[in-house]
C-alpha positions in Angstrom: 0.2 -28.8 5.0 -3.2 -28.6 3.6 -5.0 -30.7 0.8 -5.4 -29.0 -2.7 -9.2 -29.8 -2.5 -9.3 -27.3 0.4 -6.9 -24.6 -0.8 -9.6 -25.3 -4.2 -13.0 -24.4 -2.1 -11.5 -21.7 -0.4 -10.5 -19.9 -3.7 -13.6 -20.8 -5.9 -12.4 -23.0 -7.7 -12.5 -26.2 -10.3 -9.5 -29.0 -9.2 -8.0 -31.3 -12.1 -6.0 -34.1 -10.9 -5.1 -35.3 -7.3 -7.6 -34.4 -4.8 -5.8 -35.7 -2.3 -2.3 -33.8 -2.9 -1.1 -32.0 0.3 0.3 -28.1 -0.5 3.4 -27.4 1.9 2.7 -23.5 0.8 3.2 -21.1 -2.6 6.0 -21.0 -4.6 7.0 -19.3 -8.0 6.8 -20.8 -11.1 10.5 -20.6 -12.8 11.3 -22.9 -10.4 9.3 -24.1 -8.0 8.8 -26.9 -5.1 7.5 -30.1 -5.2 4.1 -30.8 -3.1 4.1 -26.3 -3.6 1.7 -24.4 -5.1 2.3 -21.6 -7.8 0.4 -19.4 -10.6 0.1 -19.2 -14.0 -0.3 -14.8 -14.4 -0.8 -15.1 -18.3 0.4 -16.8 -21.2 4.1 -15.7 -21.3 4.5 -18.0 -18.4 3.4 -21.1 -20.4 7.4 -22.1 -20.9 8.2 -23.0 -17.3 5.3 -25.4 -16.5 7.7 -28.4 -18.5 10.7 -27.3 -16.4 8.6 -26.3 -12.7 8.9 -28.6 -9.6 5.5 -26.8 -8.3 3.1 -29.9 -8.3 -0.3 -27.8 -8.2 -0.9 -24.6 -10.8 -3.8 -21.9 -10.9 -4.5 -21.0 -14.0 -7.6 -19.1 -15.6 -10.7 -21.1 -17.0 -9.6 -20.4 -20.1 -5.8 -21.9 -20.1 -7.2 -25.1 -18.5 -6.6 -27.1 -22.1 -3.3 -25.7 -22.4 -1.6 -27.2 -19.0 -3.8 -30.6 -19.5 -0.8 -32.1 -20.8 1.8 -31.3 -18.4 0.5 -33.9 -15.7 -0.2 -31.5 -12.8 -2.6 -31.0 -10.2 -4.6 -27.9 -11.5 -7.0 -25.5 -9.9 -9.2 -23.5 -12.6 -10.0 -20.4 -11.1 -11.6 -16.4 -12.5 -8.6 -14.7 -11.9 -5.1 -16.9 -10.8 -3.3 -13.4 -9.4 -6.0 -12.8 -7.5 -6.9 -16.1 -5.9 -3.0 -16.6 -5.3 -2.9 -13.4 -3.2 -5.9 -15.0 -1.3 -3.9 -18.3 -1.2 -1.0 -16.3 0.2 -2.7 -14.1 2.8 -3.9 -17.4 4.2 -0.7 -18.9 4.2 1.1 -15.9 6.0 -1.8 -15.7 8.7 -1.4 -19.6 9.7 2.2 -19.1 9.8 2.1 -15.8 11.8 -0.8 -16.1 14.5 -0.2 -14.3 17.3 -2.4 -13.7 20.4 -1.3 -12.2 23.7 -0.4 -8.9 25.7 3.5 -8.2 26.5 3.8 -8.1 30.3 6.4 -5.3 28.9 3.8 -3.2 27.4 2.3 -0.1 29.2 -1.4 0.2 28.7 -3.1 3.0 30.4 -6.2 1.9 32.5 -8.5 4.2 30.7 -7.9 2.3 27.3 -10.4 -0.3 25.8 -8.9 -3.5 24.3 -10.7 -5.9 22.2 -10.7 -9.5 21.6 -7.7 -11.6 20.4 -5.5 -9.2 20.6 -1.6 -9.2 20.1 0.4 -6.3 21.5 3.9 -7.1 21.9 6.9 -5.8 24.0 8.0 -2.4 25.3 4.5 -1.0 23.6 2.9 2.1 25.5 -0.6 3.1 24.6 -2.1 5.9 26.4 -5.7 7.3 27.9 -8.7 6.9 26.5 -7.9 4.7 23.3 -9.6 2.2 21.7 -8.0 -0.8 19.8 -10.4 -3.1 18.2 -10.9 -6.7 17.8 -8.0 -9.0 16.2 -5.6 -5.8 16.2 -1.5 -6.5 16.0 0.4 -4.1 17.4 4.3 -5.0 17.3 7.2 -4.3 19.5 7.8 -0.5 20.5 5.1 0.7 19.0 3.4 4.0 20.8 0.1 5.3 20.8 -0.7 8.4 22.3 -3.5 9.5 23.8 -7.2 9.4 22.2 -6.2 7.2 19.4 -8.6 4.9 17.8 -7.3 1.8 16.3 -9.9 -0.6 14.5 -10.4 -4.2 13.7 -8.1 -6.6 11.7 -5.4 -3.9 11.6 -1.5 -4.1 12.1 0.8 -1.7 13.1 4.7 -3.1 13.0 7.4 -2.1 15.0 7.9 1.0 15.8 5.2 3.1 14.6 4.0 6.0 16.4 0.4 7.4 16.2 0.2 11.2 17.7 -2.7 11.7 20.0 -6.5 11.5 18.4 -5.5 9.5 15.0 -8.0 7.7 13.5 -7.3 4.0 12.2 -9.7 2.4 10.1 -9.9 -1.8 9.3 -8.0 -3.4 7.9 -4.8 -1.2 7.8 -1.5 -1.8 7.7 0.8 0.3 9.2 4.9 -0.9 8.1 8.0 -0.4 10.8 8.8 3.2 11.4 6.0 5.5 10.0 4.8 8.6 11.9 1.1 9.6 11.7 -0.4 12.4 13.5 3.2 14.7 13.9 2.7 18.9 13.8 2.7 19.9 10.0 5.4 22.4 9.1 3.9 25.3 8.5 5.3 28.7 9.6 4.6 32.4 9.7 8.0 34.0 9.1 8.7 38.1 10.9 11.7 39.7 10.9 13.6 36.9 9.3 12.2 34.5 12.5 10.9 31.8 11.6 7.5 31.0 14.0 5.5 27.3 13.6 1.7 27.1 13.5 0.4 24.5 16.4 -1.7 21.8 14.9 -4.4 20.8 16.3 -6.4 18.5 13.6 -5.8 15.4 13.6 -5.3 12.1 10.8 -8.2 10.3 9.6 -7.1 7.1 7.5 -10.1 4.7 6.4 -10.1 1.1 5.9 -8.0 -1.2 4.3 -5.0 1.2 3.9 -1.3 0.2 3.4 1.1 2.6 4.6 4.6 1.8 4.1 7.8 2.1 6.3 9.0 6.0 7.2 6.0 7.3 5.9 5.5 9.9 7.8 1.6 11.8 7.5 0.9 15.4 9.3 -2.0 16.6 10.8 -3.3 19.6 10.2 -4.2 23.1 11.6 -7.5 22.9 12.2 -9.6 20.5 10.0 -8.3 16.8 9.1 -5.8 15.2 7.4 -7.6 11.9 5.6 -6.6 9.2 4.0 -9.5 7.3 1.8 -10.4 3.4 2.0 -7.9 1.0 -0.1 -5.0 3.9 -0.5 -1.8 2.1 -0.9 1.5 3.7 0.1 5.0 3.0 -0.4 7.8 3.4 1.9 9.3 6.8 2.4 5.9 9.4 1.4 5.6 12.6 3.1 2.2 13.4 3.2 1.7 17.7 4.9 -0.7 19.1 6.7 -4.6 19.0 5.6 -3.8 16.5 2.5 -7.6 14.8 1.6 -6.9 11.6 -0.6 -9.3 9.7 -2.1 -9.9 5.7 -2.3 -8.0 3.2 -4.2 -5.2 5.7 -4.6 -1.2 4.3 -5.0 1.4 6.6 -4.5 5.1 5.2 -4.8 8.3 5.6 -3.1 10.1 8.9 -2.0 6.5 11.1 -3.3 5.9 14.2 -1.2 2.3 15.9 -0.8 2.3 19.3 0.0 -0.2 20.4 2.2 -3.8 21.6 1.7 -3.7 19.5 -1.1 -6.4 17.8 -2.6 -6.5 14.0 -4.2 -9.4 12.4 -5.7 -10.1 8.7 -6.7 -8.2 5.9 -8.1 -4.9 8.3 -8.6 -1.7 6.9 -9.4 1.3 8.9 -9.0 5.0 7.7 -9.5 7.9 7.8 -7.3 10.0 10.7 -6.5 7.0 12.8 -7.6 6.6 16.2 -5.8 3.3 18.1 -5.8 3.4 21.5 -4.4 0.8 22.8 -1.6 -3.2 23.8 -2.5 -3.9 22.5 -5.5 -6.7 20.2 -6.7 -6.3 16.0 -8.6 -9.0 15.0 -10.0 -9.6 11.2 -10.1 -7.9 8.4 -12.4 -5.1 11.0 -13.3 -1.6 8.8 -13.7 1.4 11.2 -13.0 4.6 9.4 -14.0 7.8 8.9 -11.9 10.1 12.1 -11.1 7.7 14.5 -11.6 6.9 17.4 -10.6 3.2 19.2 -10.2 2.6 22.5 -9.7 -0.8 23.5 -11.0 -4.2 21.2 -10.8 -5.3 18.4 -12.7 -8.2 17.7 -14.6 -10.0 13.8 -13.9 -8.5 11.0 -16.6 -5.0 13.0 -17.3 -1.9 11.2 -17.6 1.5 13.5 -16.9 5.2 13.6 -16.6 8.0 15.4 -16.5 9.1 18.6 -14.6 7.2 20.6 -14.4 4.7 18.1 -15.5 2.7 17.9 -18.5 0.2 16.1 -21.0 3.0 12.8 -21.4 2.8 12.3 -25.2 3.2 15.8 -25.3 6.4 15.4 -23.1 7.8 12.9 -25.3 7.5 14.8 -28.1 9.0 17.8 -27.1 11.9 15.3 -25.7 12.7 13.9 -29.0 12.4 17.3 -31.0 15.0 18.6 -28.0 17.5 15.6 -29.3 17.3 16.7 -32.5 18.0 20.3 -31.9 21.9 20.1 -32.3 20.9 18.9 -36.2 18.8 21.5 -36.4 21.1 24.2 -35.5 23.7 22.8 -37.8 20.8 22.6 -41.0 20.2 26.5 -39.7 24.3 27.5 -39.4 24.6 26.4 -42.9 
């Protein structure tokens, strides 16, 4: 438990009511907990503070006259989904603290291990790493050779990082994903089938989310990279060579194709496909189920298969629905 006056300092903010008010953690605010704290996103959510249990509310300096009259303890803050995130990474941190090496964990003599480390059981890490300060590596994890994992990052249960990846701050890695694995890339003679060896490696920069069964390639020769603040789902294929920018998000089930290039702040919608060698520009938005098969210019927003400009799509969409009326007008 921890008083709202703290939880108030550590997020910025201005505290209305009981100083002295002890948070037992977050909640949500349809229902919420008493002695719990929860968030007021934007106006819409105005109808559940006379019904909520939560006894403390984060709301933005502008709704603070609003929520005056519902008698609760409120913290006045910039931006409430912000500060609740912070609220809630400190929350999961005190309740997850973990220190500690695995006496079932194989760690080859050549690697360098930082401080307060946590690196759980049945994990093998191999020559010449590095793994940085305040790193969490989970059960079963493997790292192979020449691997560099840096500070504050977490890699959960069974991951695997191939030989001379590249992990920046910050990261999360989620259970299951491969990063580093031989890109699939052939040269076909005679109807035989032969793979390329690749010998790049993955490159992915700091504070970068990828999600369970992801699985990233490395590539022939040069690197596959990964830009700060990318967030994936669970379940992208990223090939061979891929360059993506920062503060990317790419949703579930989207396959890269390789040699492709991504630029900044790109969204792009699950199920998406993008085919191999072809250029993003930044802020494009590429909605869900699509499927990309030439460049895109910076600022675009498409849809559809194959993709196009997404009013455009919706246009010719309806004008297909009204074809059979058409047809009819044209019979007669």
């Amino acid at each position: 438990m921890l008083e709202i006056s703290k939880i108030s300092k550590m997020l910025n903010g201005v505290l209305y009511g009981d100083d002295k008010l002890k948070i037992k953690g977050p909640c949500g605010i349809q229902d919420g907990k008493k002695n719990y704290l929860t968030y007021l996103k934007n106006k819409k959510y105005l109808k559940y503070l006379s019904t909520t249990k939560a006894s403390a509310i984060l709301v933005d300096r502008e709704t603070i006259e609003s929520v005056k009259s519902y008698k609760k303890t409120i913290i006045t803050v910039e931006n409430p989904s912000l500060s609740f995130i912070k609220y809630l990474e400190f929350h999961n941190n005190n309740q997850k603290q973990k220190s500690g090496i695995s006496k079932l964990s194989i760690i080859d003599k050549t690697t360098k291990i930082g401080k307060k480390i946590f690196i759980g059981n049945n994990v093998v890490i191999g020559k010449n790493c590095k793994i940085g300060d305040s790193v969490k590596i989970y059960s079963n994890v493997v790292i192979e050779d020449n691997c560099s994992i840096n500070n504050n990052s977490i890699l959960k249960s069974n991951v695997v990082i191939k030989n001379n990846t590249i992990i920046g701050k910050s990261c999360i890695i989620k259970s299951g994903a491969v990063i580093g694995d031989s890109g699939f890339g052939l040269v076909t003679e005679n109807n035989v089938h032969h793979l390329i060896p690749h010998l790049g490696k993955v490159i992915i920069h700091d504070n970068v989310l990828i999600g369970s069964n992801c699985t990233i390639d490395r590539s022939t020769l040069d690197d596959t990279i990964i830009g700060k603040g990318t967030k994936f789902d669970n379940l992208v294929q990223i090939g061979h060579n891929v360059k993506i920018g920062e503060n990317c998000v790419i949703c579930a089930q989207v396959g890269i194709g390789g040699s492709t290039n991504i630029g900044n702040n790109v969204i792009i919608g699950g199920q998406t496909g993008i085919i191999d060698h072809i250029n993003i520009s930044n802020n494009v938005m590429i909605g869900p189920k699509s499927f990309i098969i030439k460049s895109i210019k910076s600022n675009s927003y498409l849809s559809g298969n194959p993709a196009r400009n997404h009013r455009d799509r919706l246009k010719h969409d309806i004008l297909i629905q009204k074809l059979p009326d058409i047809y009819k007008k044209i019979a007669k």
